[in-house]
Residue, then its C-alpha position, 0 to 999 in steps of 0.5 A: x526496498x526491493x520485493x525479495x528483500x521484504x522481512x514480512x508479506x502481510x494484509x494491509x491493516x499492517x501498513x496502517x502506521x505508514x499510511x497514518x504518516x501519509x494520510x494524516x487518518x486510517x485509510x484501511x477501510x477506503x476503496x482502491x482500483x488497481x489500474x492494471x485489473x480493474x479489481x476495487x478493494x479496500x486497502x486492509x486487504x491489500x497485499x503488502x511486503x514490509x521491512x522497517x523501511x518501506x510498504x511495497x502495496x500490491x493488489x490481490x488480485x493481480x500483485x501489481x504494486x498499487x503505491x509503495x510507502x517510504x519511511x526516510x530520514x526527513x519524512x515519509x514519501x508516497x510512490x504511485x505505482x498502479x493505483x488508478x482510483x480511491x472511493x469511499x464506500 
């Protein structure tokens, strides 16, 4: 998905069901460091562009995109963009 075609931007509780698919478990409240500003916050509070295929994730702080989630016909795909850590807290 490109950002321009994004159908909503949303927080990240919304991408919780993409990242159950992933993670196997709620990842809202877990810490992420973006690697392009430093700035830790947790997922739930992340900025998100979503359309019924895919969750552009994208930092607060900065808008840089952290990871994006892709829902396809045989699964769901993880990209990493600039996430440089997760901590939990």
């Amino acid at each position: 998905m490109r950002a321009e075609n994004a159908t909503s931007t949303v927080d990240g509780n919304a991408a919780a069901g993409m990242l159950w698919d992933v993670f196997g478990t709620d990842v809202t409240a877990l810490v992420g460091v973006c690697g392009g500003c430093g700035a830790a916050a947790p997922f739930a509070e992340t900025i998100v562009e979503l359309d019924e295929a895919a969750a552009i994730v994208r930092c607060r702080s900065c808008t840089h995109t952290l990871f994006t989630v892709l829902r396809e016909d045989h699964g769901t795909r993880l990209m990493m963009g600039v996430l440089h850590e997760i901590v939990r807290e």
